[in-house]
PDB file of N, CA, C and O in Angstrom:
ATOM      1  N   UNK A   1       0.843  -1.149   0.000  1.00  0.00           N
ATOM      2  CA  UNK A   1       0.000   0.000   0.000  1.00  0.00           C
ATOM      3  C   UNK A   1       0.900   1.228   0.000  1.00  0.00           C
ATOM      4  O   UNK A   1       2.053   1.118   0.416  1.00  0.00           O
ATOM      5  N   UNK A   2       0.427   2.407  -0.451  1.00  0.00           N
ATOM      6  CA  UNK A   2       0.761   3.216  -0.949  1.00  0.00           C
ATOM      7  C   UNK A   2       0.540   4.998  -0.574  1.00  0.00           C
ATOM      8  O   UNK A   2      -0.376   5.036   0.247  1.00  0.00           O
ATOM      9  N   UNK A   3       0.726   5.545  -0.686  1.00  0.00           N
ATOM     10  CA  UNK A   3       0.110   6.712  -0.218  1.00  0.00           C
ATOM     11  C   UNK A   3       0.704   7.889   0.463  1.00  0.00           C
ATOM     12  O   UNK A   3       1.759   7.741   1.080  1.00  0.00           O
ATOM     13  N   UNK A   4      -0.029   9.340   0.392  1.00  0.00           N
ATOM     14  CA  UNK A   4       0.298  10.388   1.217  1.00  0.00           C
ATOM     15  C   UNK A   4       0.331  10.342   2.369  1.00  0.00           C
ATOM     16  O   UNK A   4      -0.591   9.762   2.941  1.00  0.00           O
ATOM     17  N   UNK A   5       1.278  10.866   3.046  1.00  0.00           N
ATOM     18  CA  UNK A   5       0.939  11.286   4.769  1.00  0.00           C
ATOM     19  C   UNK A   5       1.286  12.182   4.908  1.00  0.00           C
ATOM     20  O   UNK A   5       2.279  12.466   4.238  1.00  0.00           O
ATOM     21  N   UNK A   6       0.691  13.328   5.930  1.00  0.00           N
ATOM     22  CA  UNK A   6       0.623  14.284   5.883  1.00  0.00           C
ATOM     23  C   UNK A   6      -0.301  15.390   6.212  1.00  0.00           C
ATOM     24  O   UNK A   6      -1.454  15.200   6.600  1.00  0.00           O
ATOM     25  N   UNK A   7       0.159  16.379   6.071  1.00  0.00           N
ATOM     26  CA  UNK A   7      -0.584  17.609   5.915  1.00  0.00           C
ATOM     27  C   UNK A   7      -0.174  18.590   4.930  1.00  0.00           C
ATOM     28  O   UNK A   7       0.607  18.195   4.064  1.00  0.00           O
ATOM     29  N   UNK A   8      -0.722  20.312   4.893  1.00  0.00           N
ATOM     30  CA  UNK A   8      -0.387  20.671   3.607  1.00  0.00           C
ATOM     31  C   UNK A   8       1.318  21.244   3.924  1.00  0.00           C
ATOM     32  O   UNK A   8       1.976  21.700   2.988  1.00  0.00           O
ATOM     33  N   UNK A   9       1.711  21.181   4.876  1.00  0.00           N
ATOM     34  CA  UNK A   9       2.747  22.013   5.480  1.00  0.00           C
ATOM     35  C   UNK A   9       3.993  20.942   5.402  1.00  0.00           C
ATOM     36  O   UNK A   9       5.146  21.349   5.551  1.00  0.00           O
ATOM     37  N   UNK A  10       3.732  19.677   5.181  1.00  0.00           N
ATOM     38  CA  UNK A  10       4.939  18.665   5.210  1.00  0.00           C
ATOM     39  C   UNK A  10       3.886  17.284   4.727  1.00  0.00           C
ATOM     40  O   UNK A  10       2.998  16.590   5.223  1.00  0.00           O
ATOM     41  N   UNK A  11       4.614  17.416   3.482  1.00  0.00           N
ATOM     42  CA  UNK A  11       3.603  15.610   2.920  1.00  0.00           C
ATOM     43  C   UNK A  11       4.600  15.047   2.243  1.00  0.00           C
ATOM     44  O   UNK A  11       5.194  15.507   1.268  1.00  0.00           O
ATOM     45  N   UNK A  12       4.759  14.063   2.779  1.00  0.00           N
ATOM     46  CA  UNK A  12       5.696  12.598   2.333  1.00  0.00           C
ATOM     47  C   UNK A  12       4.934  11.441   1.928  1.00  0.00           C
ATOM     48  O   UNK A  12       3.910  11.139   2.541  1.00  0.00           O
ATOM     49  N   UNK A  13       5.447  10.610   0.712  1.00  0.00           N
ATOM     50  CA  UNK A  13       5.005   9.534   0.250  1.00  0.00           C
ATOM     51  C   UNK A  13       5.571   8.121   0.816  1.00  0.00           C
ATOM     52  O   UNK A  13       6.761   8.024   1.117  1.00  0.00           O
ATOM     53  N   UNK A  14       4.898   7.302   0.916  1.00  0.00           N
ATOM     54  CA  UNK A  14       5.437   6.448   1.936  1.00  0.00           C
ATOM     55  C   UNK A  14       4.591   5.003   1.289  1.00  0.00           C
ATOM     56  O   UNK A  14       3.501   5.093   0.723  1.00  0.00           O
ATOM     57  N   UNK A  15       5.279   3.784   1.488  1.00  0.00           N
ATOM     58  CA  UNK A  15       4.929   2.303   1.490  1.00  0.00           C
ATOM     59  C   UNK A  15       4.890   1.484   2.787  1.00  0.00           C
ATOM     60  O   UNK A  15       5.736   1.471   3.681  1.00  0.00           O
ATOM     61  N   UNK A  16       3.750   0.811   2.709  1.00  0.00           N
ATOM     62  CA  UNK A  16       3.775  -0.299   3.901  1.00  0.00           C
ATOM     63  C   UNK A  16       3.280  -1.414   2.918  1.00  0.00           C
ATOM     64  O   UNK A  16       2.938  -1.459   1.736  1.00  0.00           O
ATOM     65  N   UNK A  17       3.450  -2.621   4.353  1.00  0.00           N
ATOM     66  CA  UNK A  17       2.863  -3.923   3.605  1.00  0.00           C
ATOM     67  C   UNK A  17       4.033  -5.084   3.882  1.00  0.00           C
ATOM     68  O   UNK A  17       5.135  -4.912   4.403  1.00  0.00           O
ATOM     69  N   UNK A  18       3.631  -5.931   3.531  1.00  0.00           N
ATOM     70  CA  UNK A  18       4.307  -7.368   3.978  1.00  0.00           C
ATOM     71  C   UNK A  18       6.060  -7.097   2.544  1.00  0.00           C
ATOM     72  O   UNK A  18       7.285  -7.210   2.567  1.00  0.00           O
ATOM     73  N   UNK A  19       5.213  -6.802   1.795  1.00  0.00           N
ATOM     74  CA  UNK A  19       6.639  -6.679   0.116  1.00  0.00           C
ATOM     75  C   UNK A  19       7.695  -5.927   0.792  1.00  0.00           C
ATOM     76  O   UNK A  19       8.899  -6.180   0.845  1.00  0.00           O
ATOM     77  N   UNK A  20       6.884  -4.741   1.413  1.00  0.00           N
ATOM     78  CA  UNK A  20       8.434  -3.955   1.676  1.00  0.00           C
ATOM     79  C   UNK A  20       8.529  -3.891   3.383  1.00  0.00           C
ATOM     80  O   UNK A  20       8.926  -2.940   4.057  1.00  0.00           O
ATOM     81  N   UNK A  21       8.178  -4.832   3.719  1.00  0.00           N
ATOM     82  CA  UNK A  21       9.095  -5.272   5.304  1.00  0.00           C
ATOM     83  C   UNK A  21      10.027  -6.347   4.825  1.00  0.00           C
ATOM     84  O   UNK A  21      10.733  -6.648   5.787  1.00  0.00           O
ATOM     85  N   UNK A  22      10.284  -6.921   3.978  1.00  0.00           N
ATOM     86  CA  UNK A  22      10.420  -8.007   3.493  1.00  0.00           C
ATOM     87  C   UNK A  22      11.422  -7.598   2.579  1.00  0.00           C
ATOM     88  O   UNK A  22      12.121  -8.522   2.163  1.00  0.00           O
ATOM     89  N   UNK A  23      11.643  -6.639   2.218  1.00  0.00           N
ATOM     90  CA  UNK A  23      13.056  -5.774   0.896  1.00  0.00           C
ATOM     91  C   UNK A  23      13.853  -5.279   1.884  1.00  0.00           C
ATOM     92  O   UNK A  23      15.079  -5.335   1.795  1.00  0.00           O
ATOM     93  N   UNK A  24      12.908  -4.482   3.441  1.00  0.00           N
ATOM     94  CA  UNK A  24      14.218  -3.747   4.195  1.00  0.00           C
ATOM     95  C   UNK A  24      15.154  -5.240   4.676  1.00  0.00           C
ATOM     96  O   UNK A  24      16.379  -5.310   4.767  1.00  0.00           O
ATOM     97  N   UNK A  25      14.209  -6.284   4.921  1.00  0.00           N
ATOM     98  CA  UNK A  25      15.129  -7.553   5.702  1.00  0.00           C
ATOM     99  C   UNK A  25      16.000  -8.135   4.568  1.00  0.00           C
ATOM    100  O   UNK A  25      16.813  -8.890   5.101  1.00  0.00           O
ATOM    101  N   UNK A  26      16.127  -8.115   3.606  1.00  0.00           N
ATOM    102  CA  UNK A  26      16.698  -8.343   2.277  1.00  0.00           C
ATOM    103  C   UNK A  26      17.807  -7.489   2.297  1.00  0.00           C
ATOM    104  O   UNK A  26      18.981  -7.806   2.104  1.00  0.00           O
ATOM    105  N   UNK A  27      17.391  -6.486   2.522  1.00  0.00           N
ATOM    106  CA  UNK A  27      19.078  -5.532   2.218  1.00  0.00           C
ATOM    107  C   UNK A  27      19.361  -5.799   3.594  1.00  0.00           C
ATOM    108  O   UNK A  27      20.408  -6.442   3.513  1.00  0.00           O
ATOM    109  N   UNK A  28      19.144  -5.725   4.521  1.00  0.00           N
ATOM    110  CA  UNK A  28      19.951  -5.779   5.947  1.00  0.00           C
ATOM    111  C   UNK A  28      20.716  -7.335   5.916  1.00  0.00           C
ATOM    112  O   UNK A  28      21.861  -7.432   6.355  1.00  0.00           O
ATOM    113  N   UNK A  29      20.033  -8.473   5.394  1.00  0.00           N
ATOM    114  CA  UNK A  29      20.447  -9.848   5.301  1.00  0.00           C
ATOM    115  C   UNK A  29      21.763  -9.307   4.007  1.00  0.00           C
ATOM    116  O   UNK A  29      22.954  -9.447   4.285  1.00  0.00           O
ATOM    117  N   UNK A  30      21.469  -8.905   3.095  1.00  0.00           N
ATOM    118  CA  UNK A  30      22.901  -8.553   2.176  1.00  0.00           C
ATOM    119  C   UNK A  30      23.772  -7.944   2.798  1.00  0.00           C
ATOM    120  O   UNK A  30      24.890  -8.455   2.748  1.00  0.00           O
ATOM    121  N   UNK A  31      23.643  -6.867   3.471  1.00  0.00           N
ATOM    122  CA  UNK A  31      24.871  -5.990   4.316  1.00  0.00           C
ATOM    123  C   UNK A  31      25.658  -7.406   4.850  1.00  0.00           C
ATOM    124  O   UNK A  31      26.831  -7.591   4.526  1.00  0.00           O
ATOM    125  N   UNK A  32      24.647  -8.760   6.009  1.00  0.00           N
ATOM    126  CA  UNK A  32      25.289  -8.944   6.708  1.00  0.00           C
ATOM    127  C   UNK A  32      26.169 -10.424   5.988  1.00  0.00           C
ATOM    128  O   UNK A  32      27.035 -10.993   6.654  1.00  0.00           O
ATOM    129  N   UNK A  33      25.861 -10.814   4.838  1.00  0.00           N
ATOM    130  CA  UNK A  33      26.557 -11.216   3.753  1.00  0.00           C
ATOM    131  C   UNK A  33      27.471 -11.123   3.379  1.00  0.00           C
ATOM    132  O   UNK A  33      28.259 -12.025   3.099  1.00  0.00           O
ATOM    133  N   UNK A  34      27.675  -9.337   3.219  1.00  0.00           N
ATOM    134  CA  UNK A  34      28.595  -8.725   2.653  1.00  0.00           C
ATOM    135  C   UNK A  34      28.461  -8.682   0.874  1.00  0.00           C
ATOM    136  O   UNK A  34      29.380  -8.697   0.055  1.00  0.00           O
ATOM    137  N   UNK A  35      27.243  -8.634   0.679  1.00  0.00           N
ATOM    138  CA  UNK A  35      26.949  -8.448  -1.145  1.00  0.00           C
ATOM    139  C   UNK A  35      26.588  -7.596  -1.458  1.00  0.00           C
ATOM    140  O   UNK A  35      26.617  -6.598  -0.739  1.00  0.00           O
ATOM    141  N   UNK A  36      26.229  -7.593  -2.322  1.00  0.00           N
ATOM    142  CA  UNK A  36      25.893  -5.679  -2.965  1.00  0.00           C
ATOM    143  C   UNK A  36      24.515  -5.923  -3.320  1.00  0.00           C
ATOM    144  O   UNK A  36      23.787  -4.931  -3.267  1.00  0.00           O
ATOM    145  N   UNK A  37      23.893  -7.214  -3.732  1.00  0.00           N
ATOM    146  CA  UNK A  37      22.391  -7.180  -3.613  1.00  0.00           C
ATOM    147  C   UNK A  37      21.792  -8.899  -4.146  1.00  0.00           C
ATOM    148  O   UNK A  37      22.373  -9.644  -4.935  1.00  0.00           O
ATOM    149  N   UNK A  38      20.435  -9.171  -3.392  1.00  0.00           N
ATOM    150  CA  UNK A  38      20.028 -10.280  -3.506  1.00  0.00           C
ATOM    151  C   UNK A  38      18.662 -10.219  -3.745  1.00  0.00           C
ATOM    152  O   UNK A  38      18.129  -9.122  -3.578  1.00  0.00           O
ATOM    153  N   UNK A  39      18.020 -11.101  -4.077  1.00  0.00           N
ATOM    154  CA  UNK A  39      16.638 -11.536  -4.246  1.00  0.00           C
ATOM    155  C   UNK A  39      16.032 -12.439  -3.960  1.00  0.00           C
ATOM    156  O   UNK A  39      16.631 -13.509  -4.067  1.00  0.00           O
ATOM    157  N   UNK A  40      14.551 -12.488  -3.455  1.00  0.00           N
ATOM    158  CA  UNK A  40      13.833 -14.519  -3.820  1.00  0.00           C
ATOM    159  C   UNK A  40      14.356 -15.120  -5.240  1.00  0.00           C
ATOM    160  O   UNK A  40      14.545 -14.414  -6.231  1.00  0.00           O
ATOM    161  N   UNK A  41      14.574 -16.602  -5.190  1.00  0.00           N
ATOM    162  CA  UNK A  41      14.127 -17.032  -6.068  1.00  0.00           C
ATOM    163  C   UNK A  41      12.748 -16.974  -7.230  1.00  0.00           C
ATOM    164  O   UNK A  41      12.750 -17.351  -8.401  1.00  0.00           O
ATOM    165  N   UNK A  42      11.849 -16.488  -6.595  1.00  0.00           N
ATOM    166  CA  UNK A  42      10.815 -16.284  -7.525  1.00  0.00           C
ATOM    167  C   UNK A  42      10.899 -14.906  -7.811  1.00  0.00           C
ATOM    168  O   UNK A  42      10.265 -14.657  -8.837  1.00  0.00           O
ATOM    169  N   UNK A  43      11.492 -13.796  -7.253  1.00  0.00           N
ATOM    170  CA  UNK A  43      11.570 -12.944  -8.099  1.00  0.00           C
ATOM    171  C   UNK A  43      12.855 -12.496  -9.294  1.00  0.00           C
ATOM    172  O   UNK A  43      12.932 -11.706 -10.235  1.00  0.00           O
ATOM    173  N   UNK A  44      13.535 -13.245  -8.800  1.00  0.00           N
ATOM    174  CA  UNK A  44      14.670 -13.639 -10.018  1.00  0.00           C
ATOM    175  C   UNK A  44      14.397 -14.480 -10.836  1.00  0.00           C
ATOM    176  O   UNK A  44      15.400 -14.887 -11.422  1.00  0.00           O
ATOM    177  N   UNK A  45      13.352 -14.995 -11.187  1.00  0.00           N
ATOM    178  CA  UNK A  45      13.102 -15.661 -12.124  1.00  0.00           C
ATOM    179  C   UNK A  45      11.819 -15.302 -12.617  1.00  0.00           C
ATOM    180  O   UNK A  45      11.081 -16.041 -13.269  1.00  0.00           O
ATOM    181  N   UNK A  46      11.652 -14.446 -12.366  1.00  0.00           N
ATOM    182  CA  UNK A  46      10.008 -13.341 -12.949  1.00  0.00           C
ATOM    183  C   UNK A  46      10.708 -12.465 -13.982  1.00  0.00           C
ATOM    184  O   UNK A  46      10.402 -12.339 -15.168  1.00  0.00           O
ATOM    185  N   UNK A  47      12.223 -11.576 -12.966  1.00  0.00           N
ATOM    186  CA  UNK A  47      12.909 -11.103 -14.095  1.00  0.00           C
ATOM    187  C   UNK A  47      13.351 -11.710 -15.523  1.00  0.00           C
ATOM    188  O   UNK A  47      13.099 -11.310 -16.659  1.00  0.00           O
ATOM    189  N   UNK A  48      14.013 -12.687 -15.123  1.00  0.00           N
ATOM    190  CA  UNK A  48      14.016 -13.243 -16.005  1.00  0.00           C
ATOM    191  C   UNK A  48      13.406 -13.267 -17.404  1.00  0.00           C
ATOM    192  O   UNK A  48      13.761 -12.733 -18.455  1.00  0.00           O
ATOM    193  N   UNK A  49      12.332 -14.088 -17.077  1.00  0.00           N
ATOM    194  CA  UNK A  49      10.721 -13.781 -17.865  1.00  0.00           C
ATOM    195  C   UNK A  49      10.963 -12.948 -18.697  1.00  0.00           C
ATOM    196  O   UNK A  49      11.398 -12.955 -19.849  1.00  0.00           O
ATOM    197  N   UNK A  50      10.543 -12.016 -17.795  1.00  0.00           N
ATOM    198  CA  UNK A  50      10.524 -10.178 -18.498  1.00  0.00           C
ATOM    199  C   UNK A  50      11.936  -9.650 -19.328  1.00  0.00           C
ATOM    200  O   UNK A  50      12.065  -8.542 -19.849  1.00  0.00           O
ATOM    201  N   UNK A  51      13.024 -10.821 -19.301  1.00  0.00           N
ATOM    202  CA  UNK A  51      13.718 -10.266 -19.827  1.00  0.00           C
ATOM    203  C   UNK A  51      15.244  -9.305 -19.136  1.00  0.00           C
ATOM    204  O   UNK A  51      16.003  -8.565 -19.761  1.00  0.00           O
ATOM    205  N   UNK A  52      15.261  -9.542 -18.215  1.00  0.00           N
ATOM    206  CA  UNK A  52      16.248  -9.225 -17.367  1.00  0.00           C
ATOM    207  C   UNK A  52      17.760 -10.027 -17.867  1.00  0.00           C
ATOM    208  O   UNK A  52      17.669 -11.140 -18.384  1.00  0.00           O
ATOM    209  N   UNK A  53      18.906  -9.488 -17.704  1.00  0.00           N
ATOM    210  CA  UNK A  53      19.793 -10.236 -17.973  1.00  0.00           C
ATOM    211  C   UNK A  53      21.014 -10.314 -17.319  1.00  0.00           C
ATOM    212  O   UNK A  53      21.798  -9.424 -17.645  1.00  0.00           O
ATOM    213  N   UNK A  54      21.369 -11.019 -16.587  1.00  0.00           N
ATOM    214  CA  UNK A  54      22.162 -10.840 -15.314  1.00  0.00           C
ATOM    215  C   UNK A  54      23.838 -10.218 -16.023  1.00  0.00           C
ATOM    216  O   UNK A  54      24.333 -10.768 -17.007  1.00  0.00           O
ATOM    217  N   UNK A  55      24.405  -9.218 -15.429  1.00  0.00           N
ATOM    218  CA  UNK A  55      25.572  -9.022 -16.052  1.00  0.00           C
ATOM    219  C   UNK A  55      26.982  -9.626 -15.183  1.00  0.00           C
ATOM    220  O   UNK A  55      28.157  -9.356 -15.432  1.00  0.00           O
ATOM    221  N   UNK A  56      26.239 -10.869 -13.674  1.00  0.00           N
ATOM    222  CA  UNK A  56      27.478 -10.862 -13.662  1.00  0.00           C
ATOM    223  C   UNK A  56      26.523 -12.643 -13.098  1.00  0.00           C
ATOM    224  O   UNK A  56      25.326 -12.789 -12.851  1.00  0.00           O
ATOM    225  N   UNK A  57      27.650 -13.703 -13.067  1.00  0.00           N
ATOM    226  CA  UNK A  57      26.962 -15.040 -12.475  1.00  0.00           C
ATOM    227  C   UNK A  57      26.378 -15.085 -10.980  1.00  0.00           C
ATOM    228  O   UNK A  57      27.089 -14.759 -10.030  1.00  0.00           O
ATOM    229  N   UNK A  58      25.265 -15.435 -10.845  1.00  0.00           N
ATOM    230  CA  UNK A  58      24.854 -15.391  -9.631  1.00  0.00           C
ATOM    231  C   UNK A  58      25.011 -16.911  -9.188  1.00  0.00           C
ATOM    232  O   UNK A  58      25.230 -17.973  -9.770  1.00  0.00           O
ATOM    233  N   UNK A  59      24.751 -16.426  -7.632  1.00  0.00           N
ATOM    234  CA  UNK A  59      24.680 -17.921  -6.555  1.00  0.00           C
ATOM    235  C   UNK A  59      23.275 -17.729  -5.716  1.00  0.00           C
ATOM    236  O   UNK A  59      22.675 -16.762  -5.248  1.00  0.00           O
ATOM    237  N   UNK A  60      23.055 -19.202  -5.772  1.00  0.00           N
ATOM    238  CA  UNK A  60      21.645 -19.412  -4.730  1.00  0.00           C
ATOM    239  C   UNK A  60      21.639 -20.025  -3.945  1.00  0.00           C
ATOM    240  O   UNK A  60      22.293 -21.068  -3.905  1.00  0.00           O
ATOM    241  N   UNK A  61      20.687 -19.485  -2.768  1.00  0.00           N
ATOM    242  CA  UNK A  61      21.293 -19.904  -1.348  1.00  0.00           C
ATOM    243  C   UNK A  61      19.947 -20.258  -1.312  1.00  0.00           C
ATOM    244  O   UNK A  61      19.130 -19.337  -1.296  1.00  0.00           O
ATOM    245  N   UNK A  62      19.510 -21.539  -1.295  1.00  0.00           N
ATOM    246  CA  UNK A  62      18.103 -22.682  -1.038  1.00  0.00           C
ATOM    247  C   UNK A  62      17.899 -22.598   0.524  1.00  0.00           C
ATOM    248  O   UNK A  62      18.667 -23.254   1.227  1.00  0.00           O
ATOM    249  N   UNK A  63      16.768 -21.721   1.198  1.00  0.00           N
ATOM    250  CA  UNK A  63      16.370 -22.466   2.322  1.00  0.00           C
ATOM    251  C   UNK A  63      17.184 -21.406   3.556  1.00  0.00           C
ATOM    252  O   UNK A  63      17.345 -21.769   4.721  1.00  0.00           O
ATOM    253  N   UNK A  64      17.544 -20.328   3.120  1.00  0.00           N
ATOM    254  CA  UNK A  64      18.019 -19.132   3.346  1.00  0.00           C
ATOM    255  C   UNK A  64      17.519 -18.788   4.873  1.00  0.00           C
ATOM    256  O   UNK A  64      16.411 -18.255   4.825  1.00  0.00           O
ATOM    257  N   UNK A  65      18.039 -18.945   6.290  1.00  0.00           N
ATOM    258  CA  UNK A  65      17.024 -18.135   7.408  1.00  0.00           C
ATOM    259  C   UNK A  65      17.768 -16.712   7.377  1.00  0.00           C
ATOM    260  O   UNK A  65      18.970 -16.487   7.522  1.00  0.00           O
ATOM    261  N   UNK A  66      16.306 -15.471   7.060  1.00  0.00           N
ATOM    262  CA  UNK A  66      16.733 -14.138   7.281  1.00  0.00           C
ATOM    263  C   UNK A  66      16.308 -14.240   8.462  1.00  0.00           C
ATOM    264  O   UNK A  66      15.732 -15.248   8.871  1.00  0.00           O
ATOM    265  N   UNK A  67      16.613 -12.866   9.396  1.00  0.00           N
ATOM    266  CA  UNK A  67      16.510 -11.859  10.935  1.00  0.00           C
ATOM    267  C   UNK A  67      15.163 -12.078  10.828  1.00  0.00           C
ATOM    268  O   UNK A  67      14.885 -11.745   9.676  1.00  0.00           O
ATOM    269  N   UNK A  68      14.127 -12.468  11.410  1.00  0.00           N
ATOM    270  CA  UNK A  68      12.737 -11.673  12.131  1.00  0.00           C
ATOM    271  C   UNK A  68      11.496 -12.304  10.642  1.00  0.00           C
ATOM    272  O   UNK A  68      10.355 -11.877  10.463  1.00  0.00           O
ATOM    273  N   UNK A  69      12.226 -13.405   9.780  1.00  0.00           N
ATOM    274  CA  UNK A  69      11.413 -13.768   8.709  1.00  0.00           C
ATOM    275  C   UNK A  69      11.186 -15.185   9.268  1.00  0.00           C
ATOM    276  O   UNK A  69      12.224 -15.803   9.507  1.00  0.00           O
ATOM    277  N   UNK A  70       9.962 -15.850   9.534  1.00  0.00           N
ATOM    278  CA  UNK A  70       9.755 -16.921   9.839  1.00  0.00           C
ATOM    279  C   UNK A  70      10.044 -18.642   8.842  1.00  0.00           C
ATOM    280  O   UNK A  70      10.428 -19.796   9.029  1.00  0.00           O
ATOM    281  N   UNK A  71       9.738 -18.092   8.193  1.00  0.00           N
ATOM    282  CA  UNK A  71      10.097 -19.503   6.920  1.00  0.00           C
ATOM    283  C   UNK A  71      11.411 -19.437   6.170  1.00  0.00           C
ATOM    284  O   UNK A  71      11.861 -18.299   6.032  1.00  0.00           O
ATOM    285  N   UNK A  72      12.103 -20.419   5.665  1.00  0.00           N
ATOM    286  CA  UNK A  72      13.048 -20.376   5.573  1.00  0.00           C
ATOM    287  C   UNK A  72      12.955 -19.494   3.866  1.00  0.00           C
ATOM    288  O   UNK A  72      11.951 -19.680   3.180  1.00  0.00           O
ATOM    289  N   UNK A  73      13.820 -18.797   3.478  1.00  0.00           N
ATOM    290  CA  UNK A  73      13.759 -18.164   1.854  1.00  0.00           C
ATOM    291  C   UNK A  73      14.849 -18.560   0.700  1.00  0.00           C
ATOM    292  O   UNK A  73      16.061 -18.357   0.767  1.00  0.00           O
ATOM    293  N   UNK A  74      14.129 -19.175  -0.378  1.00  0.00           N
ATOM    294  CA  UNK A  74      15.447 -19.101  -1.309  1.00  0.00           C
ATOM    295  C   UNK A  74      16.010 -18.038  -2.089  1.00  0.00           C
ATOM    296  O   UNK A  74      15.472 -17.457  -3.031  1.00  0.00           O
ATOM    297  N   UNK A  75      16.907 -17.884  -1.703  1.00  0.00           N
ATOM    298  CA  UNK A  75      17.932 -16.181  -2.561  1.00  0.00           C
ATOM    299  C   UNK A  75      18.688 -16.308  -3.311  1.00  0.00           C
ATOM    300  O   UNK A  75      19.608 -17.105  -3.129  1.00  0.00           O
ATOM    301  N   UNK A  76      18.620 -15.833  -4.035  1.00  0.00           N
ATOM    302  CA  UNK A  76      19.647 -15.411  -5.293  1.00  0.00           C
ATOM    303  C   UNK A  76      20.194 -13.972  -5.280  1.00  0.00           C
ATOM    304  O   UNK A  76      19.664 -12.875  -5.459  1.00  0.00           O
ATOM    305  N   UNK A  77      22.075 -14.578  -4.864  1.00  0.00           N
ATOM    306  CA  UNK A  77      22.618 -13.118  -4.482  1.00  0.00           C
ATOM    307  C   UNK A  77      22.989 -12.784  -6.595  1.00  0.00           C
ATOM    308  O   UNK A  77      23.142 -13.503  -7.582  1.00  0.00           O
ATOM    309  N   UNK A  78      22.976 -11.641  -6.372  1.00  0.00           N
ATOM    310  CA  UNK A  78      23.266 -11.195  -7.575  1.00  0.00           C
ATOM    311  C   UNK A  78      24.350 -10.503  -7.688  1.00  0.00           C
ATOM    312  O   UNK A  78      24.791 -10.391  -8.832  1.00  0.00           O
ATOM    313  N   UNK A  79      25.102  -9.835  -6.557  1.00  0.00           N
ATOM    314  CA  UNK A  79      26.705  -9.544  -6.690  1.00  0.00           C
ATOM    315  C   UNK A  79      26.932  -9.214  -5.584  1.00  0.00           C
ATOM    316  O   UNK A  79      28.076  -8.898  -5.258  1.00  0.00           O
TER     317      UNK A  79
END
């Protein structure tokens, strides 16, 4: 979800929702990696699809436990 908050004196655009609690634990799980950036498996392979084209070889980590995410995740670091 999506949306203004605010008033007319200070209005900022802002996201909530399960997607992007779930991107901040993604980059904090890469920091503690030490990579420059990762993904689910299913969304690396959506890119794909669409045409995405990786410019450097990636590795996948099956079964992945992030910080404060209950099920285990498969990732694909991308560099």
């Amino acid at each position: 979800m999506f949306g203004a908050v605010g008033d007319e004196t200070r209005l900022e655009l802002t996201v909530i929702g399960d997607p992007v609690n779930l991107a901040a634990k993604l980059e904090k799980h890469a920091k503690v990696l030490g990579v420059w950036a990762l993904t689910t498996r299913p969304t690396y392979r959506l890119a794909l699809a669409q045409g995405y084209a990786a410019p450097h070889p990636h590795a996948e980590r099956p079964g992945a436990g992030i910080a404060d995410v209950k099920a285990p995740i498969d990732l694909v670091i991308l560099g």
